[in-house]
N, C-alpha and C positions, 0 to 999 in steps of 0.2 A: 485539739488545738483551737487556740481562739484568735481572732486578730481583730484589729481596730481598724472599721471603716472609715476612710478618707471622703468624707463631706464639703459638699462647697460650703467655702464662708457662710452666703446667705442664700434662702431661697423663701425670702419676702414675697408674700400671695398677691400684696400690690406689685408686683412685677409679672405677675402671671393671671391677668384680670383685661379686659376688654368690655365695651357696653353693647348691650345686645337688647336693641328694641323686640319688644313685645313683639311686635309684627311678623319678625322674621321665624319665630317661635312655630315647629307644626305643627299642630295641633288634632290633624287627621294623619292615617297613612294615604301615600298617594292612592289612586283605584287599582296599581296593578304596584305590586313590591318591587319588580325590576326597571320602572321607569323613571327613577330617580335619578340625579346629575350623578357627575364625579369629578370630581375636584383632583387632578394628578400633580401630586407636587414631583420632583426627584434631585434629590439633595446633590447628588453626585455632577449633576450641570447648573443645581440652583434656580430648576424653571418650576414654570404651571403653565398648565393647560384646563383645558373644559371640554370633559366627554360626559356622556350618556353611561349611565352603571352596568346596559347591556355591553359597551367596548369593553370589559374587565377581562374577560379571556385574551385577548390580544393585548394587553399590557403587560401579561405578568410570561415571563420567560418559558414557553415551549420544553417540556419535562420538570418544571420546578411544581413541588410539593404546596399546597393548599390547606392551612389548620385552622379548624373550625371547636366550636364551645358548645355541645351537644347538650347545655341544660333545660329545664324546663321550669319555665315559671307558673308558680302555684297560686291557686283561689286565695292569697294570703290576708289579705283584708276583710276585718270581722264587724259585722257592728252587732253592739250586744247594749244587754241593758244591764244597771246597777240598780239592787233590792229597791230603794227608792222608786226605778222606773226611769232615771236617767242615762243618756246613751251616753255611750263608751263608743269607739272606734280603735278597736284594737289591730293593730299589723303586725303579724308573726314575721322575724327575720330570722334567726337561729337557732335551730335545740340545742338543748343544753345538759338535754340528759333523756332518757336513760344512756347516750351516744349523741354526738357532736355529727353522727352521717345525717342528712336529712331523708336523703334518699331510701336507706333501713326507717327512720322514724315515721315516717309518713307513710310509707306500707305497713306498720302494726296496726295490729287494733286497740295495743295498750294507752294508757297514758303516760304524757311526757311533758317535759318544760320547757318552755319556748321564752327565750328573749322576743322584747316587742318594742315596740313603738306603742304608747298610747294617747289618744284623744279624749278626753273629757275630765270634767272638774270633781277633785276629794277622791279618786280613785287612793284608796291605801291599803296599807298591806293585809292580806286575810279577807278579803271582800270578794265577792264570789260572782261574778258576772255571767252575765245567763245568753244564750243567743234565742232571741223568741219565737223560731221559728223551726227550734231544735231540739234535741236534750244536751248540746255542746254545750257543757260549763267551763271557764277558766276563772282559777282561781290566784288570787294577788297573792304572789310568795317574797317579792322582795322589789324594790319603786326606790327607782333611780333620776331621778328628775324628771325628764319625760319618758326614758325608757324603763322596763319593769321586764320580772319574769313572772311568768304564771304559767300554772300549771293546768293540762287541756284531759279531760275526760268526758267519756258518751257514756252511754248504756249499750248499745247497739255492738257486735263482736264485727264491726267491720271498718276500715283501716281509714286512718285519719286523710288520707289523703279523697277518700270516699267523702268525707264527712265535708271537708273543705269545698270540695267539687259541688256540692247539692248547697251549701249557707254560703260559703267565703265568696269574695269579689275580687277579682284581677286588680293587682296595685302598679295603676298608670302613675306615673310620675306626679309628683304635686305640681311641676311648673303647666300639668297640661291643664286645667284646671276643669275636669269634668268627670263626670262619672266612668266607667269602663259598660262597654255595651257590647253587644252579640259579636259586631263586624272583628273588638277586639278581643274576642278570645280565641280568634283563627290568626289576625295580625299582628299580636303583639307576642307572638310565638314564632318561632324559626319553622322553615320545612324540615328541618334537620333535630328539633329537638327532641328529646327522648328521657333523659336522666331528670326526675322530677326534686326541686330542691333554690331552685331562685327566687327571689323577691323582686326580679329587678329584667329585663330581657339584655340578653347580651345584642344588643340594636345592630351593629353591624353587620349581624347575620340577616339579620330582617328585610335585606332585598335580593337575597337570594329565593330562587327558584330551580324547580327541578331542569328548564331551560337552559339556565347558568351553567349545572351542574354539565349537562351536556356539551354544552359549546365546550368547557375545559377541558372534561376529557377526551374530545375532539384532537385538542393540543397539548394530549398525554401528561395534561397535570391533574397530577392524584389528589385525594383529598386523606387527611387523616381528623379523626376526632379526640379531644382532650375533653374534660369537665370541670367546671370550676362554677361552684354556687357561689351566686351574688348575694349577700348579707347586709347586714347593718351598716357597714360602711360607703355602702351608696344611698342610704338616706341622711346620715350623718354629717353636716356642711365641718366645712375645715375651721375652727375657731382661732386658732393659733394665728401670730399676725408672718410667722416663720414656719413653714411647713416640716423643719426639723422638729417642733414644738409638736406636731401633729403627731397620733397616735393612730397607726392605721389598725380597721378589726380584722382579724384573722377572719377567711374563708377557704372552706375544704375544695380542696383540687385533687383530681387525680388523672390517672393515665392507665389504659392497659399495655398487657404486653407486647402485642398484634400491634397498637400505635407506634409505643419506642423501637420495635423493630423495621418499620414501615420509614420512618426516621433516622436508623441510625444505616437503614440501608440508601436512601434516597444522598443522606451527606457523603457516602462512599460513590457516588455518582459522578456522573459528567455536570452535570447542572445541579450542585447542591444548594438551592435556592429557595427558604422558605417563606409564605405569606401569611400573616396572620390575619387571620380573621375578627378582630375585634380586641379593645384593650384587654380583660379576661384572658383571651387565648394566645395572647404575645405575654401575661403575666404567670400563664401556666406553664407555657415554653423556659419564659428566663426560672422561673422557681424549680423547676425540672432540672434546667443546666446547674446552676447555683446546689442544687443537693448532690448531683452526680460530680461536681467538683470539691462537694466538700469533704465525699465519698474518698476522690482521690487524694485529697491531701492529705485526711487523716486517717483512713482506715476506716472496715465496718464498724467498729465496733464505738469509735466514736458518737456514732449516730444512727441510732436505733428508729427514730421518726422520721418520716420525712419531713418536715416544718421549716418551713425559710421566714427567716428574719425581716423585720422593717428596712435594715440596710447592708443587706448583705448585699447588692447589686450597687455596692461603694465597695466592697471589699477586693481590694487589689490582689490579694493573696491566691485570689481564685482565677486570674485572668490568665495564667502561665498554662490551663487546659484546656483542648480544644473542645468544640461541640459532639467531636464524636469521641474521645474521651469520657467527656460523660456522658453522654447518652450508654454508652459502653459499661460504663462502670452501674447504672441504675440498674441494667439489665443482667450485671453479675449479682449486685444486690440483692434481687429480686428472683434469682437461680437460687443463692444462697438462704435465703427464708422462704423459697418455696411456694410463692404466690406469684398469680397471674395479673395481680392489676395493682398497683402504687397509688397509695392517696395520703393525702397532707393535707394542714395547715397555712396558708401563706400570708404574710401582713404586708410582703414586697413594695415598695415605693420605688416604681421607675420616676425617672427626676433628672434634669438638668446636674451632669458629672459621674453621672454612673456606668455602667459597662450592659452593651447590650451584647448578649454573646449568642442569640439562636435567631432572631430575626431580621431577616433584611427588607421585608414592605409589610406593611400593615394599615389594612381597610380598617376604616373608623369615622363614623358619624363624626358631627360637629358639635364640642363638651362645652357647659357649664363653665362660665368666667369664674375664675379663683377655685376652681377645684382640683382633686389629685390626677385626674383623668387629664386636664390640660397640661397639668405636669408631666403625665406620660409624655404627651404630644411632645413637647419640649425636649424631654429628654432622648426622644425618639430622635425628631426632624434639626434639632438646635433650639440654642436660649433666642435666639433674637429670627431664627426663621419661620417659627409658628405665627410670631405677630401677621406675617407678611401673609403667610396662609386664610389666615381669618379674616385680617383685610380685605381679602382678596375677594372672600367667600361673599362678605359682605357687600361690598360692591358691585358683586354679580350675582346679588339675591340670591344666595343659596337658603336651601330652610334647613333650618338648626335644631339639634338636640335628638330626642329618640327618634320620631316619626321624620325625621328632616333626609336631608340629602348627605350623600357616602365621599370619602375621600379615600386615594390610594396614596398613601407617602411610602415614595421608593426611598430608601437607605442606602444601599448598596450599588453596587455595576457586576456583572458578571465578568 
């Protein structure tokens, strides 16, 4: 069964843009990961406040559920040289074959083809780039304007992700404007990360500490883990002047069993209250729900993948299911074909009109003016209550972006 998502009129990027001085930008992490502010907004009274990221345990509801993004980001930044002798800077974001998992591609020792980002001038197709302090060659199999694929081979029978780890460099945001150094290859990592396959850190996790972890379950709130590797679409700026014009790239998400059940037991609770942990793991929550509803409306056999749509979190058709519903129905899915752990596809756009059906508070850093991540915000907290939030941020010097200061926006009331 198909249906037609119901779209706002307009969602002009000049509507979802703020200015944002250089200054306010962090550029370090703080000396200690939990000593960042936090911004609480809570939709449900319409207020803020200003605490400290260590009060987090006492904000969030006494038995309610904690979902975190367990990826790990990669040495993915290369710099290599062209026969000539000129540098290239190539940044791996996606394989693309022999398998779309990074997590499997990066433990071979085979070769494989990676979407990229490239830096440097006449790179074209068939040109064979060298890292010179390696036997890593990639080779130019197809150049996309600035993005290209190529294909990555060694000599050596040991796994790319080895190979990354000894040449590659940690790919810090461009807005930080510096190189990545020793302090950042322990902080621009989660305590929690494990599953290797990002380009990008899921930041919101990034001031958590084993500390954190303690106070919470102190006040018996659990933690579960999801995965969703951050791709191409977090280096890719929104070009469209209407973010329906925008095309978002597909990134692999999944979930084990042991998660969905931790989940679909915690909603049959007294307190079924979830938090997410960063935009990524509130986008692997709604793509989770959105397949186990589409499970319901049409049957298995409709949908053999898990892959969630651009705007399927428009599609009304699917709101008539509750969250344990699907979460119920993945996990008959998942009985039915005999596997322990679900992974997909997701191109999801949360956005101002859409349906948010699994979270109700969500920690997250302070985004980039006119990008999709601000559109989360939006369609998370309200179209016209985000402004207020960043204002707010703004005028009580908060620091912004990855290494910056954490906000709690509550959604919901118990």
């Amino acid at each position: 069964m198909t249906s037609t998502p119901l779209l706002p009129q307009s969602l002009r990027l000049d509507q979802f843009t703020y200015d944002l001085p250089a200054h306010f930008i962090a550029v370090h992490p703080l000396p200690e990961r939990d000593q960042s502010r936090l911004l609480v907004y809570r939709r449900p009274e319409n207020s803020i406040s200003h605490q400290q990221f260590t009060d987090l345990p006492e904000l969030v509801p006494v038995g309610s559920l904690l979902v975190v993004n367990r990826t790990r980001v990669i040495a993915a930044r290369l710099n290599m040289m062209k026969p000539t002798g000129g540098a290239v800077e190539v940044l791996l974001t996606d394989p693309m074959s022999p398998i779309r998992d990074p997590a499997v591609v990066l433990a071979s020792p085979e070769r494989s083809v990676w979407r990229c980002l490239i830096g440097g001038k006449n790179v074209t197709v068939g040109m064979v780039l060298r890292e010179p302090h390696s036997d890593l060659v990639a080779t130019v199999t197809e150049r996309l304007g600035t993005e290209a694929n190529v294909e990555l081979s060694w000599g050596r029978k040991v796994s790319l992700s080895q190979v990354l780890s000894e040449v590659g460099h940690l790919p810090l945001p461009p807005y930080i404007h510096r190189e990545a150094d020793a302090d950042d290859s322990v902080r621009y990592q989660t305590v929690y990360a494990v599953d290797e396959g990002s380009v990008a850190a899921p930041t919101a996790g990034l001031h958590f500490t084993e500390q954190t972890f303690d106070a919470l379950a102190q006040r018996k709130i659990e933690r579960t883990e999801v995965t969703l590797h951050v791709g191409l679409g977090t280096f890719r700026p929104v070009d469209a002047v209407d973010a329906r014009d925008h095309h978002m790239h597909a990134e692999r998400f999944g979930m084990t069993r042991a998660a969905l059940e931790k989940i679909l037991h915690h909603l049959r609770s007294s307190v079924p209250w979830i938090t997410a942990v960063g935009t990524t793991s509130l986008r692997t929550l709604e793509s989770v729900y959105i397949y186990g509803a589409k499970l319901c409306r049409d049957g298995f056999d409709a949908h053999q993948a898990a892959d969630v749509e651009q705007w399927d979190a428009f599609d009304v058709s699917l709101n008539r299911f509750t969250r344990e519903d699907s979460i119920a129905m993945v996990l008959a899915w998942m009985d039915f074909h005999g596997t322990y752990e679900m992974w997909g596809n997701t191109r999801l756009m949360i956005a101002p009109g859409c349906t948010i059906a699994m979270v109700d508070a969500l920690v997250t850093n302070f985004h980039q003016p006119g990008n999709t991540l601000l559109l989360l915000v939006a369609g998370f907290c309200g179209e016209n209550e985000w402004r207020t939030i960043y204002n707010t941020a703004l005028e009580n010097n908060y620091r912004f972006l990855s290494y910056g200061d954490s906000s709690l926006l509550i959604r919901s009331s118990l």
